[in-house]
C-alpha positions in Angstrom: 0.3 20.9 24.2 4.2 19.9 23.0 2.6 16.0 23.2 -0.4 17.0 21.0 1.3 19.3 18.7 4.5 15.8 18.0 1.6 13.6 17.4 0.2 16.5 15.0 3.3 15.7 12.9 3.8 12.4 13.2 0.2 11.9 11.7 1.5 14.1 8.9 4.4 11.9 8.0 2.9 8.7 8.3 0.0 10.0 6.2 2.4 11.4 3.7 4.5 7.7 3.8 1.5 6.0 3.5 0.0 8.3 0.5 3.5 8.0 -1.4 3.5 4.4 -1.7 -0.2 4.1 -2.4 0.4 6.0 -5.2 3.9 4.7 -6.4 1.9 0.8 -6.1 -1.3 1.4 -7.9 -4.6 -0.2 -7.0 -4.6 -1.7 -11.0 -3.3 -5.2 -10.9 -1.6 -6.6 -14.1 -3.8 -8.7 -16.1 -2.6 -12.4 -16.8 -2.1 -13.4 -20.6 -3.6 -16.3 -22.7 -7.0 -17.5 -20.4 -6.6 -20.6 -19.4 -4.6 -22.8 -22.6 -1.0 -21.8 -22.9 2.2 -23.2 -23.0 5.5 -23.5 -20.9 6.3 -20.0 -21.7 3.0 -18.2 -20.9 2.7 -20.4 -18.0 6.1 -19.1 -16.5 5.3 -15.4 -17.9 2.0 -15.7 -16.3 3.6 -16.9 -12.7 5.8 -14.1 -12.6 2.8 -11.8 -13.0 1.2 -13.2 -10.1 4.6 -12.5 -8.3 4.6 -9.0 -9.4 0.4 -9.1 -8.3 1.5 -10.3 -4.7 4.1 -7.9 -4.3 2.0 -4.8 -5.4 -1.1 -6.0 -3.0 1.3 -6.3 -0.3 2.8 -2.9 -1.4 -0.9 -1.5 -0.8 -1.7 -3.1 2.2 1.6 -1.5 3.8 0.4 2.0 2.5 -3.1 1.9 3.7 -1.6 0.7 7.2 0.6 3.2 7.4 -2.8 5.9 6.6 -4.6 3.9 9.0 -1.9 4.6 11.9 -1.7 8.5 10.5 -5.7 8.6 11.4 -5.4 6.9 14.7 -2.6 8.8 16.0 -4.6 12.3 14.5 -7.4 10.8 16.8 -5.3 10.7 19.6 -3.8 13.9 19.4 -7.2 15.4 19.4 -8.2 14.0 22.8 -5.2 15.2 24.3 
């Protein structure tokens, strides 16, 4: 029962890591400025929004793995 109940709470705080940086990295992406003509400037703003893009998509895959692992191990605990 002591294994179940540890991966009871271990669930919890990997659902509760995962659901804090979901929300902290929002699904809405940034959109880029000036379609496709622009010059040097909006070229170089527009790169470091795609930088900013990347690093919030990787920011939500993290937090949706992290929710993913909270269910599996939940899973588990119920089996045992």
């Amino acid at each position: 029962m002591i294994v179940a109940q540890y991966a009871g709470l271990s669930s919890a705080a990997f659902g509760a890591i995962g659901t804090t940086i979901l929300f902290f990295s929002s699904y809405a992406l940034q959109p880029l400025e000036g379609g496709i003509f622009g010059s040097d400037d909006l070229t170089e703003y527009n790169n470091r929004i795609r930088a900013k893009n990347l690093n919030r998509l990787r920011r939500q895959k993290i937090g949706f793995a992290f929710l993913c692992v909270s269910f599996i191990v939940q899973a588990i605990a119920c089996f045992l």
